[in-house]
Structure formats: structure tokens, C-alpha cells
C-alpha positions as CSV (number, residue, x, y, z in Angstrom):
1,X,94.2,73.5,80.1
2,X,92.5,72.7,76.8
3,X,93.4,74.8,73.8
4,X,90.9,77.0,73.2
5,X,89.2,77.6,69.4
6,X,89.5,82.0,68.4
7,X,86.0,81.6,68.4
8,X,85.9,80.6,72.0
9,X,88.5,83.3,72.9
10,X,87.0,86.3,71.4
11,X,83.0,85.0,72.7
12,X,85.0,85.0,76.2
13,X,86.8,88.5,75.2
14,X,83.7,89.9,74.6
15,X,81.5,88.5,77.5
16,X,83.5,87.6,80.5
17,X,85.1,90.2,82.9
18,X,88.6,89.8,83.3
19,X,89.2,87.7,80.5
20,X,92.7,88.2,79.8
21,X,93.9,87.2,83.5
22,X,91.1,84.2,83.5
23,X,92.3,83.1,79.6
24,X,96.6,83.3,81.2
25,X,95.4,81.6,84.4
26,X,96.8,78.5,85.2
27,X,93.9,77.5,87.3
28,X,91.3,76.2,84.6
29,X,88.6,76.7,87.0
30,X,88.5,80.6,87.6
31,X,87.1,80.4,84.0
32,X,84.8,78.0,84.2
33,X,83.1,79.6,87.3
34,X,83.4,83.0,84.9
35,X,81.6,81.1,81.9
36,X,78.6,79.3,84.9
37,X,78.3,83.0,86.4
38,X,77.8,84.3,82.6
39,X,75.2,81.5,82.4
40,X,73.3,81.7,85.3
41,X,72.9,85.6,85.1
42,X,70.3,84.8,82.0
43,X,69.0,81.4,83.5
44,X,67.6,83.5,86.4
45,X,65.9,85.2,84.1
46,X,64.4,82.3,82.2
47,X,66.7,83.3,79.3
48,X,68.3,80.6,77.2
49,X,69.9,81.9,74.0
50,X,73.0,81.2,72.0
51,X,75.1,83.1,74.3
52,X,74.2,80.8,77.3
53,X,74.7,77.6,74.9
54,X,78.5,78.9,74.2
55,X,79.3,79.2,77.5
56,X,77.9,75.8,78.5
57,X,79.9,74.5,75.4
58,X,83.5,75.9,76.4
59,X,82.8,74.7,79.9
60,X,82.7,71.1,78.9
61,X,86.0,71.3,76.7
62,X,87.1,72.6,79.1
63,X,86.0,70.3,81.8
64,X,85.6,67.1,79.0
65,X,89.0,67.4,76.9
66,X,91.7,68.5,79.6
């Protein structure tokens, strides 16, 4: 899995359930379907914000620079 930025790991500490186990996983996809969860929670609500944009960010380093 990518090495993730602190930035990345505390926005994922602070928003995501589980995120120790998902951030020691060694399946890369438990927290990218985490982060789309996070994301479409506020997309059903028409919200796009800066918290949605992270997520979507750290999914495609995650997805982009494996």
C-alpha cells in the first residue's frame, strides 16, 4: 500500500471508523471503500466540501501510486 502523508493519517483518524485496523490492513481496499462511504454520506446530501475532496484525494494515491 502507498505510504500515506500525517496529514492523510490523522484526516482518516479523525473521520473514518475503525481507522487503526483499516490504516494496519493489508487489504488496501477496506480503506478505500471506508474513504467512498465517508464520501457518499455528504454526496447524498448534495454536500461537497473539503472533507469530501480529501477523501477523493487519498483514494486515488491510494488507487494511482500503489
Amino acid at each position: 500500500m502507498v505510504k500515506l502523508r500525517k496529514e492523510e493519517i490523522e484526516f482518516i483518524k479523525g473521520h473514518i471508523n475503525d481507522a487503526e485496523k483499516l490504516l494496519n490492513s493489508n487489504d488496501p481496499n477496506e480503506l478505500i471503500e471506508a474513504l467512498h462511504d465517508f464520501t457518499v454520506e455528504y454526496l447524498m446530501q448534495d454536500i461537497v466540501n473539503d472533507k469530501v475532496r480529501t477523501a477523493e484525494r487519498i483514494i486515488d494515491r491510494i488507487v494511482y501510486e500503489d
